[in-house]
Backbone bond lengths (Angstrom), bond angles and torsions (degrees), N, CA, C in turn:
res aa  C-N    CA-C-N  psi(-1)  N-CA   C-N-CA  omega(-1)  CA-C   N-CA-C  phi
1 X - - - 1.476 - - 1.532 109.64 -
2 X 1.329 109.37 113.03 1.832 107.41 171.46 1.616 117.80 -37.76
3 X 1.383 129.38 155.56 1.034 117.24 -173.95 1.443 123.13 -89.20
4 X 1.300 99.52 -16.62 1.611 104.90 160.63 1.407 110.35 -36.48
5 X 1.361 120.99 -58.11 1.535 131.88 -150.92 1.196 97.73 -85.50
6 X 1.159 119.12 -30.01 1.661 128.43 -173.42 1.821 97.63 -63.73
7 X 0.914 82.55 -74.38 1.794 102.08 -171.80 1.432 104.04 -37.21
8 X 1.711 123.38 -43.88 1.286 121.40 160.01 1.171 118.80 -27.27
9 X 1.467 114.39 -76.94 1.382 110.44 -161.32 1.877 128.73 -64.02
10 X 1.273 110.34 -18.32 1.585 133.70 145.47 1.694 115.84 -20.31
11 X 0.800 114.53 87.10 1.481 134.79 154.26 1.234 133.18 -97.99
12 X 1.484 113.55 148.86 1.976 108.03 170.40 1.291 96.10 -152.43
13 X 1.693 112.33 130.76 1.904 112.44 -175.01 1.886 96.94 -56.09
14 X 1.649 132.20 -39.76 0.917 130.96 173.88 1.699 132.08 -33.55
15 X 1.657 109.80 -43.69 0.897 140.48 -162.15 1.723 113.24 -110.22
16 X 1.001 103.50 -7.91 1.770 124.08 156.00 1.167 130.39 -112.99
17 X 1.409 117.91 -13.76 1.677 114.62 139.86 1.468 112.73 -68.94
18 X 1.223 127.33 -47.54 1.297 120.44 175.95 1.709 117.40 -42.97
19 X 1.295 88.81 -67.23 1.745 84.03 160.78 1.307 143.50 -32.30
20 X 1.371 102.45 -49.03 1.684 121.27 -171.77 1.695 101.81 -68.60
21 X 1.670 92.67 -45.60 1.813 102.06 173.67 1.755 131.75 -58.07
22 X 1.360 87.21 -21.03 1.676 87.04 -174.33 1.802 88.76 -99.46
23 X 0.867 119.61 -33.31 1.777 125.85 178.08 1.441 93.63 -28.50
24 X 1.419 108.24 -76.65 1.650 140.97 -157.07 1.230 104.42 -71.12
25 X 1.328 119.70 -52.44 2.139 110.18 167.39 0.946 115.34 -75.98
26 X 1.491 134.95 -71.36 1.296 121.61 174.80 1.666 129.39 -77.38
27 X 1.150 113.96 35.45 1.417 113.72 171.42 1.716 123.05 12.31
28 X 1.574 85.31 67.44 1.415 100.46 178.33 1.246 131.53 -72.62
29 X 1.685 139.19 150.89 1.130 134.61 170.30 1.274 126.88 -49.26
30 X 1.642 148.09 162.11 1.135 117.68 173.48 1.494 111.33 -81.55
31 X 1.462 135.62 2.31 1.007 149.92 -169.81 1.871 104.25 -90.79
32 X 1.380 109.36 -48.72 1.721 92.05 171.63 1.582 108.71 -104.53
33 X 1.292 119.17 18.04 1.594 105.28 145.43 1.311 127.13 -75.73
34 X 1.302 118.19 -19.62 1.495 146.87 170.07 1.261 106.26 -46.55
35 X 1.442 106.20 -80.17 1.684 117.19 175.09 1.083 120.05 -67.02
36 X 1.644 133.52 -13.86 1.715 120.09 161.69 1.629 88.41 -75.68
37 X 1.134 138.81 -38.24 1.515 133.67 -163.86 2.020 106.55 -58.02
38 X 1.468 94.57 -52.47 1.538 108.05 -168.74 1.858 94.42 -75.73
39 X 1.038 128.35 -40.80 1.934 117.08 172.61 1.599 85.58 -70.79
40 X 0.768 155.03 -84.55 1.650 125.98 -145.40 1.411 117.61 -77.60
41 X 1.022 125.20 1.93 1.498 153.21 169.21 1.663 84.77 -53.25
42 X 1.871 97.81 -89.19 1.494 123.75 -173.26 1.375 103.35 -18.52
43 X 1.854 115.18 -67.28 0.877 109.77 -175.13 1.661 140.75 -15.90
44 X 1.694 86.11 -87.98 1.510 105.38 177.69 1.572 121.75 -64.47
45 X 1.645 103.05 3.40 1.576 102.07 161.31 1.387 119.25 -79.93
46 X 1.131 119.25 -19.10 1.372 146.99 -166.23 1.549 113.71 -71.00
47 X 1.807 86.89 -67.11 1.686 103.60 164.97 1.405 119.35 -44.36
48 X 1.647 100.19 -61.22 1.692 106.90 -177.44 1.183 108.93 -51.36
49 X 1.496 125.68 -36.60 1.622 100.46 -156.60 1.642 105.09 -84.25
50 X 1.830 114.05 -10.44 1.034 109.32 -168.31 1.787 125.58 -103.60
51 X 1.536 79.13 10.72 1.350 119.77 -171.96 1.644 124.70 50.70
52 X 1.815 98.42 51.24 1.226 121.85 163.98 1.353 123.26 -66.73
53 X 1.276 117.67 165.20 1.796 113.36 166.59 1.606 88.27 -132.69
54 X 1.554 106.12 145.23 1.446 128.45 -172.50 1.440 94.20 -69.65
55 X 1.350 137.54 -46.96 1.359 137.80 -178.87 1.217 131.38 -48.84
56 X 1.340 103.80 -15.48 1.394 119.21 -158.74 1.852 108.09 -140.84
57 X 1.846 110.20 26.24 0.977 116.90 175.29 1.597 122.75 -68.69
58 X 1.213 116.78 123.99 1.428 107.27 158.94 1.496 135.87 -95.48
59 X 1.680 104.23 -172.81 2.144 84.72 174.12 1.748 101.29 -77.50
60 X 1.648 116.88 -30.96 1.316 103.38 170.04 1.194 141.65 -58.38
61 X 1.445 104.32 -6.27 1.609 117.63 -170.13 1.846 86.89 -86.25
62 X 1.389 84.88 -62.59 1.867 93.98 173.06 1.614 131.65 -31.08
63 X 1.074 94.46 -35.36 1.707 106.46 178.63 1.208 120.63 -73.45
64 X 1.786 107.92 -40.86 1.413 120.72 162.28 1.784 115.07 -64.97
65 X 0.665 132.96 -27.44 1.427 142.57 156.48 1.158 125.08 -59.69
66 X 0.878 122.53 -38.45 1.599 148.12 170.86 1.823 111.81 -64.99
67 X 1.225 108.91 -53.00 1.318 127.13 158.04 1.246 124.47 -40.14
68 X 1.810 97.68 -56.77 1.255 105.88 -171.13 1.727 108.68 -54.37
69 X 1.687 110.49 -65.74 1.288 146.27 -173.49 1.762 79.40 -39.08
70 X 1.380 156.37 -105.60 1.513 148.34 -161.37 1.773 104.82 -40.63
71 X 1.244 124.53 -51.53 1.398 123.67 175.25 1.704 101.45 -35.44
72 X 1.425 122.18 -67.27 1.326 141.35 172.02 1.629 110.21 -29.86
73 X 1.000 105.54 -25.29 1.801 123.31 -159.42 1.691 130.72 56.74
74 X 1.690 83.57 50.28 1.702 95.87 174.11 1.047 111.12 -41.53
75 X 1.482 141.43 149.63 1.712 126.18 137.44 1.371 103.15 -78.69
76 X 1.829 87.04 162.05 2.161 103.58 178.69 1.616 98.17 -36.01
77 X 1.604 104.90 -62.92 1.388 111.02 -155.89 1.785 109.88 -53.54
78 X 0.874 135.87 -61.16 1.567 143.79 -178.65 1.493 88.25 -61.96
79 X 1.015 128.96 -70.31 1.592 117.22 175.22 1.828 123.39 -12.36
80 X 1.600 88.69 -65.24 1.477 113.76 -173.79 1.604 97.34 -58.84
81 X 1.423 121.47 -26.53 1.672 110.13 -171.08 1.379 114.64 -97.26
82 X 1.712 92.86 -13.51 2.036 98.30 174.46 1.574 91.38 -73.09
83 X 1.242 124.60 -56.54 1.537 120.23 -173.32 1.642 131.28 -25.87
84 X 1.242 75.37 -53.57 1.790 118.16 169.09 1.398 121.10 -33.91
85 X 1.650 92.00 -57.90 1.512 102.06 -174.62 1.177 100.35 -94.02
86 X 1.438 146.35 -24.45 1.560 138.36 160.54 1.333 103.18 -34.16
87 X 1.742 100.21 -72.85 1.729 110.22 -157.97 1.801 103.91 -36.11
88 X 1.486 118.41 -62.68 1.265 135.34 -171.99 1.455 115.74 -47.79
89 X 1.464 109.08 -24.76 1.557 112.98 -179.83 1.521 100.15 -85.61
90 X 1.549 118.54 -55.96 1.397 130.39 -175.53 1.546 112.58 -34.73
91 X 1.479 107.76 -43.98 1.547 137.10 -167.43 1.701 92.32 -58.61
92 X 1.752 119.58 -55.37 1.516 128.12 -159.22 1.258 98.60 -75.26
93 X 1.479 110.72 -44.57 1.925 107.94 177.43 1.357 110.11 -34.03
94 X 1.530 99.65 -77.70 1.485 115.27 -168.98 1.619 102.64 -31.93
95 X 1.314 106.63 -73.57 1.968 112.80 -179.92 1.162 96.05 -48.37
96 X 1.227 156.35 -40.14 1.616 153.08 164.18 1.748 106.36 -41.88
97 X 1.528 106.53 -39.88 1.088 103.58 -156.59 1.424 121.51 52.51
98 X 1.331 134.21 46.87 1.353 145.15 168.02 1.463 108.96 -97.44
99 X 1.758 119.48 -9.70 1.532 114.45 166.31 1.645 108.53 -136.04
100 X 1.346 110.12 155.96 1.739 102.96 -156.19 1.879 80.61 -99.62
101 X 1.052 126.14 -0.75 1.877 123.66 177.25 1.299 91.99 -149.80
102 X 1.350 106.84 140.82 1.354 139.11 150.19 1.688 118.49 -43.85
103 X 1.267 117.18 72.79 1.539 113.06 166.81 1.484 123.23 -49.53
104 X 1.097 125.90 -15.26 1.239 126.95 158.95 1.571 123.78 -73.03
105 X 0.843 111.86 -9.99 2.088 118.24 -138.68 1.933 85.60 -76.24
106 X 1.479 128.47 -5.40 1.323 108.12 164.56 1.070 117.75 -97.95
107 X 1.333 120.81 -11.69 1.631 117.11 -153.14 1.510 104.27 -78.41
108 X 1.497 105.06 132.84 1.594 113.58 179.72 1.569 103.18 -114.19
109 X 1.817 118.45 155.64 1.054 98.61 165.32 1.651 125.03 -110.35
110 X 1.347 111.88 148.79 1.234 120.09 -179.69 1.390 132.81 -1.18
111 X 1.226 162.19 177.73 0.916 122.64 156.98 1.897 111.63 -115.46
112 X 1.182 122.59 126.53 1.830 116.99 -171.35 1.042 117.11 -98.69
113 X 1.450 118.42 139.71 1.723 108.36 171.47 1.092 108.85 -83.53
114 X 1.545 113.00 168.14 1.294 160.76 -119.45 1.933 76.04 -105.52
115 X 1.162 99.16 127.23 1.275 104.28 179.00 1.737 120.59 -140.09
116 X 1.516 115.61 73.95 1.331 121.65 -139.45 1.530 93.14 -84.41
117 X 1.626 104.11 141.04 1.556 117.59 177.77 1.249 119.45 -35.42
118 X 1.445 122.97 154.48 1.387 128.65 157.42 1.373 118.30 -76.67
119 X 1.113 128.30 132.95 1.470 108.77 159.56 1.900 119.23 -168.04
120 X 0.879 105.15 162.18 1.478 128.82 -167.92 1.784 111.82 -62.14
121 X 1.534 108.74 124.27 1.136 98.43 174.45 1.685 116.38 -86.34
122 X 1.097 121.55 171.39 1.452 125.43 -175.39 1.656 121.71 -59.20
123 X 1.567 103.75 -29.79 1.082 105.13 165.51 1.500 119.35 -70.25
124 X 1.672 110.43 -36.42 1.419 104.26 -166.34 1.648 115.45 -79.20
125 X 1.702 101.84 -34.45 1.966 101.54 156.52 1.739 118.20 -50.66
126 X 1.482 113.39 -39.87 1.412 81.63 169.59 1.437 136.16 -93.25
127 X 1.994 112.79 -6.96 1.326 98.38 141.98 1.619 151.38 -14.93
128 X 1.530 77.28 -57.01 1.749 113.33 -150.72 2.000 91.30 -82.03
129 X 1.393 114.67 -61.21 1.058 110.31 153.30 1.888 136.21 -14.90
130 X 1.187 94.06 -86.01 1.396 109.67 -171.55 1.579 112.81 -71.56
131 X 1.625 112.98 30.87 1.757 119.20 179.00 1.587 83.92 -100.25
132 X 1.435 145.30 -79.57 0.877 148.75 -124.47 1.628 113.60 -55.79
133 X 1.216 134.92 109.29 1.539 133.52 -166.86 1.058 106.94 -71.89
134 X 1.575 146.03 96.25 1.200 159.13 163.58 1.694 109.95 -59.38
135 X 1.018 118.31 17.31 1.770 97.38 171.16 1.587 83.63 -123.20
136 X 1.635 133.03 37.50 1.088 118.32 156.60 1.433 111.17 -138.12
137 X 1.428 128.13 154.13 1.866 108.86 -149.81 2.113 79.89 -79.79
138 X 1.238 139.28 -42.63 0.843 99.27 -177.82 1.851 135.30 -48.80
139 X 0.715 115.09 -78.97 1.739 120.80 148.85 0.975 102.00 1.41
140 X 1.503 134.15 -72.78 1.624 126.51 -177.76 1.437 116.50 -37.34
141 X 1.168 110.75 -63.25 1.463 132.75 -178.74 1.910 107.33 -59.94
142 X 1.219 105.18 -21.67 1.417 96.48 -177.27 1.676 92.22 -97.31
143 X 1.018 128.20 -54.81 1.436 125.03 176.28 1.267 109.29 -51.25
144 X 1.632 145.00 -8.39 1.578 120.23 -170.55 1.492 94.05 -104.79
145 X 1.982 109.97 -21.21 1.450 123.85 -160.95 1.772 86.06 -58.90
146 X 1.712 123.52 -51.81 1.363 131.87 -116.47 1.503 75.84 -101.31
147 X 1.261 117.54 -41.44 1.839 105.91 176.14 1.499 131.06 -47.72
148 X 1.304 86.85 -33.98 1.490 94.90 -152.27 1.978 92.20 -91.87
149 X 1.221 111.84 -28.17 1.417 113.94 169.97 1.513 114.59 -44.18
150 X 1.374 108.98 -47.19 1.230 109.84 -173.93 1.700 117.72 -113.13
151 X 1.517 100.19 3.77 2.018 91.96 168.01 1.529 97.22 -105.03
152 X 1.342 133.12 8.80 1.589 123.90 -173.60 2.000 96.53 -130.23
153 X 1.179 103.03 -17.14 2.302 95.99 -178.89 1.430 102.13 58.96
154 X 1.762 98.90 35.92 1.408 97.41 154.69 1.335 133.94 -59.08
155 X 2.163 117.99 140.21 1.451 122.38 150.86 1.498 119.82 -49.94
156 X 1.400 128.06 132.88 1.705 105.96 159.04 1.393 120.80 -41.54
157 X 1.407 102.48 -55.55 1.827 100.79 175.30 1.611 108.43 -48.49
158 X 1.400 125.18 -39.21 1.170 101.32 177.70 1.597 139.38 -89.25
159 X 1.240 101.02 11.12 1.490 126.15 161.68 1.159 128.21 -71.95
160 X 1.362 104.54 -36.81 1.665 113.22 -164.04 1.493 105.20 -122.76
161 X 1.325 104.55 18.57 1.134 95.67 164.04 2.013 106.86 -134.54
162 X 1.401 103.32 15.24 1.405 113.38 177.91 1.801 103.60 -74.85
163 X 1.638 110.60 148.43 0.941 118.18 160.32 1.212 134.92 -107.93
164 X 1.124 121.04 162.75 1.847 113.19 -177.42 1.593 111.64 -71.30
165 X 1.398 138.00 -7.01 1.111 111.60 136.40 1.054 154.40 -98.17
166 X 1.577 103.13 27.27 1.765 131.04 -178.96 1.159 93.80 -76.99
167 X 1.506 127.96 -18.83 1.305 106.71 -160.33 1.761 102.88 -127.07
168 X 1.580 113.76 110.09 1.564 135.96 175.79 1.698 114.90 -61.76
169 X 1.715 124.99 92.86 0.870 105.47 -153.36 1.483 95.01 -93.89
170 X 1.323 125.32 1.94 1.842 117.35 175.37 1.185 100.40 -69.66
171 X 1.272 133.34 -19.81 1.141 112.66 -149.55 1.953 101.21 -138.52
172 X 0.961 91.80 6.71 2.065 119.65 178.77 1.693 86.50 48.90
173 X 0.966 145.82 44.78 1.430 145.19 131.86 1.363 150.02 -26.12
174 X 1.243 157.70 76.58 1.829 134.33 -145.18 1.982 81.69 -110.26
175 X 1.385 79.22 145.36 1.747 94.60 160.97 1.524 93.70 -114.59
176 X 1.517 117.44 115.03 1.243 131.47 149.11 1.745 128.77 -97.06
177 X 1.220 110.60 139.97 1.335 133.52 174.96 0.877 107.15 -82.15
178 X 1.199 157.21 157.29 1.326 154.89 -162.27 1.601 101.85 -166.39
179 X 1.579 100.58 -162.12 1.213 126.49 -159.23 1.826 97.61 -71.23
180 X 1.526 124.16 140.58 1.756 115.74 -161.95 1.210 145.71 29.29
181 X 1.631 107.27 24.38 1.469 144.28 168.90 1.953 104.20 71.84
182 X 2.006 94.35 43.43 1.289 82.98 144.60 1.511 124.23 -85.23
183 X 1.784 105.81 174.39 0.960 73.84 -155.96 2.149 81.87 -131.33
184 X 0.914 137.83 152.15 1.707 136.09 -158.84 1.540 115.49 -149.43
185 X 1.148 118.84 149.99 1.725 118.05 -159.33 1.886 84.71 -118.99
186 X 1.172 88.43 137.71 1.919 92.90 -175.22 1.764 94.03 -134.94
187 X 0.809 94.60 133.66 2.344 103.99 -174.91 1.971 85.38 -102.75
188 X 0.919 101.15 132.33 2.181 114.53 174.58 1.609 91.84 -110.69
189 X 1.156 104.63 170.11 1.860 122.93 -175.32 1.314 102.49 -87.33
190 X 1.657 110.95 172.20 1.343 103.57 -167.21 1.317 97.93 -87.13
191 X 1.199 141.56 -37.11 1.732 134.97 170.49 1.609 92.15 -39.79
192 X 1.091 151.85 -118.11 1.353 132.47 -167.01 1.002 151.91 -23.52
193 X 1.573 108.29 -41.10 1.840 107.90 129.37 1.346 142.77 -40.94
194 X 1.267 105.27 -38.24 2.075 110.15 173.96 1.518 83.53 -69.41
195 X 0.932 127.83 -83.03 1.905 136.53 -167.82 1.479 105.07 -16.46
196 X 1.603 95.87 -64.74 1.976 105.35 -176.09 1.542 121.89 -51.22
197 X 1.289 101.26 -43.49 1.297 121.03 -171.99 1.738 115.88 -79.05
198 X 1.782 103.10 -23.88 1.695 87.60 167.64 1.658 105.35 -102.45
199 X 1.178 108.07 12.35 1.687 102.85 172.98 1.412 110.45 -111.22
200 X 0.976 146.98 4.35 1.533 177.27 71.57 1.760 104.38 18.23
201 X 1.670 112.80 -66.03 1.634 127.32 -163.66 1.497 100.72 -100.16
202 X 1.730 120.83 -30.85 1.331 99.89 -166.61 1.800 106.30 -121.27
203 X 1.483 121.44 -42.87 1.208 136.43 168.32 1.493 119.22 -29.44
204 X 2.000 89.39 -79.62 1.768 114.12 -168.59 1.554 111.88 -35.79
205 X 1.146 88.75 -50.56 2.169 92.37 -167.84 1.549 109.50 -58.10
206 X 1.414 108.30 -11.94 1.617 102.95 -164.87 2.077 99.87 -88.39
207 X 1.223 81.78 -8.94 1.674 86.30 -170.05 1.871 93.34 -77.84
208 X 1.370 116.28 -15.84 1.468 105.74 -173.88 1.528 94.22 62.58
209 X 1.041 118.52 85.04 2.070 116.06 151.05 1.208 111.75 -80.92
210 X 1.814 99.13 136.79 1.234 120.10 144.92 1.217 97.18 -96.87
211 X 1.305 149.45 59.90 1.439 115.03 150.90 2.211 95.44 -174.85
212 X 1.084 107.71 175.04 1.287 90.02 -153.52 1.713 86.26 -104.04
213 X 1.083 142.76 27.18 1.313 130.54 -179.11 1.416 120.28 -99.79
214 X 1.495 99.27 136.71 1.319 98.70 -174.73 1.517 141.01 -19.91
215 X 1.726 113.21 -57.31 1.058 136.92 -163.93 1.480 109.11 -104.73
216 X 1.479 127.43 114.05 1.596 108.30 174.19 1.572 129.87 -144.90
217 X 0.842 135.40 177.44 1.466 145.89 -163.95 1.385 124.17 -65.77
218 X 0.769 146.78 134.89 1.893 122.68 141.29 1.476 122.99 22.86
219 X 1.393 95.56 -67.17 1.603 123.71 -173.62 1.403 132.16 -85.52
220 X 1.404 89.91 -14.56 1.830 97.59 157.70 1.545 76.03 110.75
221 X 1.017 156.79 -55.05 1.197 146.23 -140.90 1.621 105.93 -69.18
222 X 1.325 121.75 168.04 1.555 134.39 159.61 1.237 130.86 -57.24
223 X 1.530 127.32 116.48 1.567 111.17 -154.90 1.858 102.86 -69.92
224 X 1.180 87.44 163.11 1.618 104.83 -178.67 1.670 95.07 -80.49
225 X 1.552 95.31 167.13 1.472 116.06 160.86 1.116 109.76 -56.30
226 X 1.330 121.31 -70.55 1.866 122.09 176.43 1.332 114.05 -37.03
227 X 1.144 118.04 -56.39 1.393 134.45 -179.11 1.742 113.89 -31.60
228 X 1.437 100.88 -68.64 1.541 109.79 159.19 1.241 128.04 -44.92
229 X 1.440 125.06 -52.61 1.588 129.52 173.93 1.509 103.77 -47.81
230 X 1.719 111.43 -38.69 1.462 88.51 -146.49 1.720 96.28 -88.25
231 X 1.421 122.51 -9.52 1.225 137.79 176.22 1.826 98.40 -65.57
232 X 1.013 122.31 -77.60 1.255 127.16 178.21 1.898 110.35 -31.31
233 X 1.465 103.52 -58.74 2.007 115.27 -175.81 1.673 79.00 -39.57
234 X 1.709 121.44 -63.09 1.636 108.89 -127.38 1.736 92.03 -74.55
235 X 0.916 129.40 -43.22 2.064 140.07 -175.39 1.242 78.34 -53.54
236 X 1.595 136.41 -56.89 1.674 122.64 -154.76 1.333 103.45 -65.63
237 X 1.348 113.64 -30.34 1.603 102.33 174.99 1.503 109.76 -89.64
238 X 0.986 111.78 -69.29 1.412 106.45 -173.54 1.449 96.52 -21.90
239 X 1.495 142.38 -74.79 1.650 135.05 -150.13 1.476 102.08 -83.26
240 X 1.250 133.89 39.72 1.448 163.87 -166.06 1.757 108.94 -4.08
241 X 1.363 83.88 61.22 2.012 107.82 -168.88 2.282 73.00 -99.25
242 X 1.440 96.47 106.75 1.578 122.57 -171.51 1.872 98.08 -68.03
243 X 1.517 111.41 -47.11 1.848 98.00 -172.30 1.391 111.77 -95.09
244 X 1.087 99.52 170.95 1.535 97.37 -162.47 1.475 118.28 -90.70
245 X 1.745 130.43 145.32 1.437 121.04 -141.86 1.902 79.56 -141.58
246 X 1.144 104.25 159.41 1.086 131.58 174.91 1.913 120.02 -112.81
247 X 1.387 119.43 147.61 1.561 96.33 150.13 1.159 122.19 -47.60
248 X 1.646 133.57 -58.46 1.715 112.86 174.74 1.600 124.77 -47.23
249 X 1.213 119.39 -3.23 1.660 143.96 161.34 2.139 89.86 -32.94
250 X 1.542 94.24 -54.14 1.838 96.09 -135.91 1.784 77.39 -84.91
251 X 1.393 109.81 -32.35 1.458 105.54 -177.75 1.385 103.05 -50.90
252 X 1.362 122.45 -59.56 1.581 110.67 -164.69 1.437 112.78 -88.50
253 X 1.007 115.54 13.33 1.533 120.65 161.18 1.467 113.71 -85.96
254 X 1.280 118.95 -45.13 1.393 130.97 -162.70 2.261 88.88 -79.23
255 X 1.014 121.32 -42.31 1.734 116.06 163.44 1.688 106.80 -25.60
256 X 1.903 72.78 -78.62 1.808 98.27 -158.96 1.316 119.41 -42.42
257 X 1.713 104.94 -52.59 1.707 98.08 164.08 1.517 135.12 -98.42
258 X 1.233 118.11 37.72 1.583 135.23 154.29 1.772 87.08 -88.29
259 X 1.052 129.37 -71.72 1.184 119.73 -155.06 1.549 115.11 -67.52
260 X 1.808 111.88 -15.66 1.552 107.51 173.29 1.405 94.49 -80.62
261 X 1.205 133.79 -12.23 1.520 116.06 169.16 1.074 125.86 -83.84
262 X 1.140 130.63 -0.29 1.381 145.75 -179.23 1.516 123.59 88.14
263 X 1.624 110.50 36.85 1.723 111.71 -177.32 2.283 75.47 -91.15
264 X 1.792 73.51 157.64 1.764 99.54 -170.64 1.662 81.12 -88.34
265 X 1.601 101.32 156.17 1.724 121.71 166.50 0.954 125.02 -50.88
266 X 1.448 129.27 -32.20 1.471 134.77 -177.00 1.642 110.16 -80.56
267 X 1.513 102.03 -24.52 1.490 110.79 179.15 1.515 112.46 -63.99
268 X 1.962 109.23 -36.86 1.457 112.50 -153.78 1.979 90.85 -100.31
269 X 0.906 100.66 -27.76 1.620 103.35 162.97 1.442 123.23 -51.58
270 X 1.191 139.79 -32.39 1.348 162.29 169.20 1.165 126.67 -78.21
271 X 1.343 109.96 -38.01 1.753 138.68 167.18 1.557 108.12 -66.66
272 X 1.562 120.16 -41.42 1.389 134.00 -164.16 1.457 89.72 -106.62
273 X 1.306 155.70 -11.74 1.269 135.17 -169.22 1.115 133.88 89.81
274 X 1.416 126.82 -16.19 1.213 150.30 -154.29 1.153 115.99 -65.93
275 X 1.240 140.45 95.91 1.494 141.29 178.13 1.212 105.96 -34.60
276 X 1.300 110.69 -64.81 1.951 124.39 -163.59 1.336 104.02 -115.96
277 X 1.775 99.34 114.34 2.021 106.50 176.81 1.670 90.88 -42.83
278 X 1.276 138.74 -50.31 1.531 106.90 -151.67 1.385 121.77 -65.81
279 X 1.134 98.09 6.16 1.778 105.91 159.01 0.854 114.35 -88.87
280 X 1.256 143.44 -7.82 1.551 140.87 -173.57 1.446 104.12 -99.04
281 X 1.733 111.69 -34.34 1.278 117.34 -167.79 1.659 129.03 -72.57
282 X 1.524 96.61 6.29 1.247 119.52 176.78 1.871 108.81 -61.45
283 X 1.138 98.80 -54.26 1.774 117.52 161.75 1.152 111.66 -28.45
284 X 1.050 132.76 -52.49 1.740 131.05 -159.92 1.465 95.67 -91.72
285 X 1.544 134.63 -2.57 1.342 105.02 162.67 1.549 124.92 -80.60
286 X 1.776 102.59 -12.16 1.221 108.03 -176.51 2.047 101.13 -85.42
287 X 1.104 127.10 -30.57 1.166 129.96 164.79 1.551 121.98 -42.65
288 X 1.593 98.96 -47.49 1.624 112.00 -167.88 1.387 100.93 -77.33
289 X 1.582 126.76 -24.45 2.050 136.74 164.01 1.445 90.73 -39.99
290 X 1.119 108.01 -51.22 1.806 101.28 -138.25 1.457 93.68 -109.54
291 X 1.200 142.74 -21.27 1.717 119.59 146.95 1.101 124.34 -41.87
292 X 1.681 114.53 -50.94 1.141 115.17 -171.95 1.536 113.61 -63.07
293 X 1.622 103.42 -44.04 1.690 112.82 172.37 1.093 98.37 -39.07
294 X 1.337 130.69 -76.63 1.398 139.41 -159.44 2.048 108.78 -55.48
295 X 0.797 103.13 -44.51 1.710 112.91 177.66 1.259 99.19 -44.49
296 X 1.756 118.95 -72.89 1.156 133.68 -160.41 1.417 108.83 -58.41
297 X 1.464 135.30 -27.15 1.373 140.34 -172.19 1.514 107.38 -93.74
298 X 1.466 122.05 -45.03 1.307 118.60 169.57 1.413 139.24 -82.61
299 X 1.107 89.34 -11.92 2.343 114.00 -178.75 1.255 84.74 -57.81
300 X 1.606 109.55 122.77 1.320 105.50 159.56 1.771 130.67 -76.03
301 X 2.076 109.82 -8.82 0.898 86.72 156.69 1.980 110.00 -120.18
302 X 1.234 111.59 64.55 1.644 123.04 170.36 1.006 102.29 -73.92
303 X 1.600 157.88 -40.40 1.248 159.21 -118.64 1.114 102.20 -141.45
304 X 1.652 125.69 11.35 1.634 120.06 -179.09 1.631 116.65 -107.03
């Protein structure tokens, strides 16, 4: 039996309360219950084959595991997120009290570089913008999609899964869901409001919906994740922006230039969802490039 399938059938009542628990507090996607499922999966494949018992884990057992997981040819980064989901389980034991020490209590993670966003300059959003042919309802729908990407620092997930009454048009408002079903009020400009609002009153209905989401198909349905990427690839070429951009493209564009305009961090943290500014603070390294750029070109004595 491949070990994929193997590893399937791997269970622990320990390790399915954990599950059920992070389900129920953090109102997880079904997409990263998956991956805490598949790292503790790994785990107890590990144990079994080495004929461990989870009860009776140590940090030495851990280390060998740990080994294994780079032997395998983890990268840091996926590394750093198996860690992740250990630490978080280790954390429920303990409050379980199902271990009298923390088998985790050494594990550190890796250390990753600094891996600063991609994102779109102002010229190339309004390229990218101003392709979409609006006297056809597709076009409409791709032009209100491409606005709103970048006047709200929308998630894809949270695009395509927005509804038409998430969005307050007296008041140009979006109610977004976010990341563990928070949930955040984001105000868009009025150029994206006129846009939203005639693809919303005059466009949407022509699509015939089955389904109540904002954004949709051919078929009436809600566009997919793919769907979006591949909308975004074809505008990235067509406006002949050469590396390759993502929807989170417009997310970290829509940061970078709130903050070259001078909105404060805590503002663009709130805007993006972000539990913890040090996610936001990723931004200001691309800020601190281009002061310095800018310093070095205007200092009258830079050039001495």
């Amino acid at each position: 039996m491949p070990d994929k399938d193997k590893n399937a059938l791997l269970s622990h009542r320990w390790v399915d309360r954990y599950l059920e628990h992070i389900l129920i507090e953090k109102g997880l996607s079904e997409n990263s219950l998956a991956s805490y499922s598949q790292d503790l999966t790994s785990l107890l494949a590990f144990l079994q084959d080495k004929s461990f018992r989870l009860e009776e884990l140590s940090d030495k057992t851990l280390f060998f595991y740990l080994t294994y997981l780079r032997a395998k040819g983890l990268k840091s980064r996926s590394l750093a997120r198996h860690l992740s989901t250990l630490r978080g389980f280790f954390t429920f034991a303990m409050d379980e009290r199902w271990y009298k020490e923390d088998p985790g209590h050494l594990l550190e993670n890796p250390k990753l570089p600094k891996k600063l966003p991609e994102f779109l300059t102002r010229n190339e959003v309004s390229r990218i913008l101003a392709l979409p042919d609006i006297s056809t309802k597709l076009g409409m729908r791709d032009k209100a999609m491409l606005e709103l990407l970048y006047a709200a620092g929308l998630r894809v997930s949270e695009l395509i899964q927005m509804k038409v009454l998430d969005y307050d048009a007296q008041v140009g408002i979006l109610k977004i869901f976010g990341k563990g079903a928070k949930e955040r009020l984001v105000p868009i400009h009025f150029t994206a409001q006129d846009i939203l609002n005639r693809y919303v009153e005059e466009i949407r209905p022509t699509f015939k919906p089955t389904e109540d989401r904002m954004f949709l198909n051919r078929s009436g349905k809600g566009l997919t994740r793919q769907g979006v990427w591949k909308l975004i690839k074809k505008f990235a070429e067509k406006a002949d922006i050469k590396r390759s951009i993502s929807p989170h493209t417009f997310r970290h564009s829509f940061a970078t230039h709130l903050l070259e305009g001078g909105a404060d961090l805590r503002t663009v943290q709130l805007l993006l969802g972000h539990s913890d500014i040090t996610a936001t603070e990723i931004y200001t390294h691309i800020q601190a490039g281009r002061l310095k750029a800018m310093h070095q070109e205007f200092h009258p004595r830079s050039g001495m």
